[in-house]
C-alpha positions in Angstrom: 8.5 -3.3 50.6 7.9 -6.6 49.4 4.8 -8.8 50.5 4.6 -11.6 53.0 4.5 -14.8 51.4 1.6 -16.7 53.3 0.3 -20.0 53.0 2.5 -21.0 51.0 2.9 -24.9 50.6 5.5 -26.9 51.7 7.2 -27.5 48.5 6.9 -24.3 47.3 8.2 -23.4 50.6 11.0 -25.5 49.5 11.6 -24.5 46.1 11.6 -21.1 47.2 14.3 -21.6 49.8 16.6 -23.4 47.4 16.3 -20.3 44.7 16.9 -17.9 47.8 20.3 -19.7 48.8 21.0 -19.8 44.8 20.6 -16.3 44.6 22.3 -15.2 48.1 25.4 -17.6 47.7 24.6 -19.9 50.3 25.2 -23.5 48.9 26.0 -25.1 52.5 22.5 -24.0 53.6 21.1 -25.1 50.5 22.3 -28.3 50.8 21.9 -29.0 54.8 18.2 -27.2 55.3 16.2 -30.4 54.6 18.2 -32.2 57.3 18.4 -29.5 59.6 14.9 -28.6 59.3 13.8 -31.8 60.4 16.0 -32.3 63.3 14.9 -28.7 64.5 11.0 -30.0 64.3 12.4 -33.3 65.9 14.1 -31.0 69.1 11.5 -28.2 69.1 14.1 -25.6 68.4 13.0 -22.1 68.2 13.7 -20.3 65.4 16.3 -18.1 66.9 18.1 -21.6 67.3 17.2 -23.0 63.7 18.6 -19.8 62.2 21.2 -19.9 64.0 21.8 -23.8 63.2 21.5 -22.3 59.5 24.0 -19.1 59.3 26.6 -21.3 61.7 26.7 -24.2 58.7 27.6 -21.7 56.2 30.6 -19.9 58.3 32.3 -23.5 59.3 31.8 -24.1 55.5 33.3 -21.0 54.1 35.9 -21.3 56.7 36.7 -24.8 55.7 36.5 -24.1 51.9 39.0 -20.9 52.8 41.4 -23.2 54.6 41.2 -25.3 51.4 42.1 -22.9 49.3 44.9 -21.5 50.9 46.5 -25.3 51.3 46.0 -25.8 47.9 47.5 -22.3 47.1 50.7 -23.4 49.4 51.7 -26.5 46.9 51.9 -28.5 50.0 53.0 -31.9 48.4 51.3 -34.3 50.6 49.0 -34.5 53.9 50.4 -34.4 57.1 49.4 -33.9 60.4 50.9 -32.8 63.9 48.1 -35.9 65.3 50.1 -38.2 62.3 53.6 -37.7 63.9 54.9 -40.7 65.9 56.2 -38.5 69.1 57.0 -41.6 70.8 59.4 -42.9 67.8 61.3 -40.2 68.3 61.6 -38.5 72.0 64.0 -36.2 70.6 61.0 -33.7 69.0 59.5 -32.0 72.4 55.7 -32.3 71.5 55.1 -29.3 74.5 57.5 -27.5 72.0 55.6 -28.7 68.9 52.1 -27.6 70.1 53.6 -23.8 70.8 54.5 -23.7 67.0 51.0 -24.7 66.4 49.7 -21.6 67.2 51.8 -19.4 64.7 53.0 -17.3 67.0 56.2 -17.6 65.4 54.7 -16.7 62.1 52.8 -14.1 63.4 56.1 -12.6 64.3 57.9 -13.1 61.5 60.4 -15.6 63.0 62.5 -18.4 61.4 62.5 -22.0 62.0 65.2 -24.9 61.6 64.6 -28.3 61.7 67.4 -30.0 61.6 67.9 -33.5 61.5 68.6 -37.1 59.4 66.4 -38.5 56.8 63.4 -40.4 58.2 63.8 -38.2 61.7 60.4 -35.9 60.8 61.6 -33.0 60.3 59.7 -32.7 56.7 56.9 -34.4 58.2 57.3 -31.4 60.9 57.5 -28.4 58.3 54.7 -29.6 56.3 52.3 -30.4 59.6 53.3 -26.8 61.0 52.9 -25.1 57.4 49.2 -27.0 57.0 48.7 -25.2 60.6 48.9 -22.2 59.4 47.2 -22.1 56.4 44.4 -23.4 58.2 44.9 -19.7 60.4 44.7 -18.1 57.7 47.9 -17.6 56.9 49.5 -17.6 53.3 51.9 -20.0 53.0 54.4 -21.2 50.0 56.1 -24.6 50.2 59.3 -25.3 47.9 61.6 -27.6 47.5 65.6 -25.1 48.0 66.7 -27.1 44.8 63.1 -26.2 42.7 63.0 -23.0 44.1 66.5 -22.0 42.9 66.0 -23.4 39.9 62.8 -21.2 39.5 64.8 -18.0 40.4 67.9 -19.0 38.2 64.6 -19.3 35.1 63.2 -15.9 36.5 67.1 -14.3 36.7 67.5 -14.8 32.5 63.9 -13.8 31.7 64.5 -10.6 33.5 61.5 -11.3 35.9 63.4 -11.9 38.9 62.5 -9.2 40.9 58.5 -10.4 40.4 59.5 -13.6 41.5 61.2 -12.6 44.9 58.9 -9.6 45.5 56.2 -13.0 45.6 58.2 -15.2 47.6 58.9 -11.9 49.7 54.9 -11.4 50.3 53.6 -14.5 51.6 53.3 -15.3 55.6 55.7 -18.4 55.6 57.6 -19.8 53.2 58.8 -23.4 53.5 61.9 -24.7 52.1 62.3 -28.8 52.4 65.4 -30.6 51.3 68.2 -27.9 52.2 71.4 -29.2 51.8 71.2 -32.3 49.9 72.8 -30.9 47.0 75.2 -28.5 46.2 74.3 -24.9 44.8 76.6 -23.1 42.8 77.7 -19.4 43.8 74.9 -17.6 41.4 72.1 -19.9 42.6 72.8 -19.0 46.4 72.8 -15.6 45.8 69.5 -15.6 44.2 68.2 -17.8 47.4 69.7 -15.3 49.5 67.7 -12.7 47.8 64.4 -14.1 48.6 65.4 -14.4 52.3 67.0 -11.1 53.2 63.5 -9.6 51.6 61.6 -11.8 53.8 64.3 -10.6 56.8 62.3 -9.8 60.2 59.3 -9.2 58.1 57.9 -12.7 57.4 58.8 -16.2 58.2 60.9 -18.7 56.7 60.9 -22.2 57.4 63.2 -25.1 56.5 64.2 -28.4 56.9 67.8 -29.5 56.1 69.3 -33.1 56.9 72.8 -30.8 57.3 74.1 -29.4 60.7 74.9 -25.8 60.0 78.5 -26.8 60.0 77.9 -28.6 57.2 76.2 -25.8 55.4 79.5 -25.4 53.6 79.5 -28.2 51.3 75.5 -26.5 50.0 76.7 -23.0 49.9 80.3 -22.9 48.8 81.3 -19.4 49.3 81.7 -19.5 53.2 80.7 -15.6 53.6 77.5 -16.1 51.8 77.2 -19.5 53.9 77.7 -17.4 57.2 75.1 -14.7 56.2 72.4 -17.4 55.1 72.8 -18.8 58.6 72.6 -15.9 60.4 69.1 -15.0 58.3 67.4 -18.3 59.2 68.6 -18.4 62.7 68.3 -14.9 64.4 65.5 -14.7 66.8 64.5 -17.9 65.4 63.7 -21.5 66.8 66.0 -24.2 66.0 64.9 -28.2 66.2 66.8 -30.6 66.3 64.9 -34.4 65.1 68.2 -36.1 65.7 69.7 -38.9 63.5 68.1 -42.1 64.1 65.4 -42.8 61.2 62.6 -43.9 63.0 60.8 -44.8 59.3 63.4 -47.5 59.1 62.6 -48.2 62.7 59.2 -49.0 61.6 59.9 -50.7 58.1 62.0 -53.1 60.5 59.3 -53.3 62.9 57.2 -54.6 60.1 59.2 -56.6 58.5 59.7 -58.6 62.2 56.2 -59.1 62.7 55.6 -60.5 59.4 58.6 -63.1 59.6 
């Protein structure tokens, strides 16, 4: 049992405090126990209340460095928020509706989700914001772009590893697929995209965004069968969104551009 340390100085109070959080792991205590010590003499705390001041620091920090992590492991391009997106500029997006997805239910589930819509109507803004969400729940997410991510399976398909690669698009809690339907895919590259979503099917949640209607889904996936079963994997039991077709980006660039004249 080891010995009390008594009368010990302040420093070497200190130094020993900082060699303890060293040794331990706990660099957000470390860093915020001068500061918290002082406001804790400053408000009288007891030292239930300082130690719990202490151990609560170090969770929201581990928590936020998790959330971190798991952003950074999603290859989300860019930041964006759900607090960012102008609901107003567009009063086609429900934001009652918006805030439900916030919770993940959906992904919990393992539902799908559409947004479908013209360029500069939010819908990528929408899929990135909801994906951040869930990271941030600890969720592991993926973000693609459909044209990179068949071009990574169509790489993985003639280096023989393409059942690693769709087993690992398969595991993760929500994979998001941006830009859907701006370009054409040829017969062998929607197969290999079909792949990845029939082994996510009812098990774990896709996302995407597409500026097509599903009508349109022809002139992306050329073979009408494989078009039809596509559909029907991002759409049963799923939500669909519709962010409508007037750009409210060039609503605002033209907004600008008045108020400067």
């Amino acid at each position: 049992m080891s010995v009390p340390h008594r009368g010990m100085t302040e420093q070497a109070a200190q130094a020993s405090i900082d060699q303890a959080c060293r040794m331990l792991r706990l660099p957000s205590i470390r860093t915020a126990f001068p500061e918290l010590a002082e406001q804790a003499a400053r408000e009288q705390m007891s030292y239930l209340g300082f130690l719990a001041e202490l151990l609560l620091t170090e969770c929201d920090d581990r928590a936020r460095r998790r959330s971190e992590r798991r952003i950074k492991a999603a290859q989300i391009p860019r930041d964006k928020s759900l607090r960012a997106l102008a609901f107003d500029a567009n009063p086609g997006i429900d934001p009652a509706t918006i805030h439900t997805l916030a919770t993940c239910e959906w992904v919990k589930r393992g539902q799908p989700l559409c947004l479908i819509g013209d360029s500069g109507t939010g819908k990528s803004h929408l899929l990135i914001a909801l994906g951040t969400e869930a990271a941030m729940k600890g969720y592991r997410v993926r973000y693609a772009l459909a044209t990179k991510l068949v071009n990574e399976l169509v790489e993985a398909a003639d280096e023989k590893v393409l059942a690693k690669t769709v087993a690992r698009y398969g595991r993760v809690d929500l994979l998001c697929i941006d830009e859907l339907g701006y370009m054409e895919l040829d017969r062998h590259g929607a197969e290999l995209l079909f792949q990845v979503l029939t082994e996510r099917e009812e098990k774990n949640s896709v996302a995407i965004a597409s500026n097509e209607s599903f009508s349109g889904w022809t002139r992306t996936f050329t073979d009408p069968r494989l078009c039809a079963a596509i559909v029907d994997r991002l759409t049963f039991a799923g939500n669909i969104i519709e962010t409508g077709t007037d750009s409210y980006r060039l609503a605002q660039t033209r907004a600008r551009a008045e108020q400067a004249s």
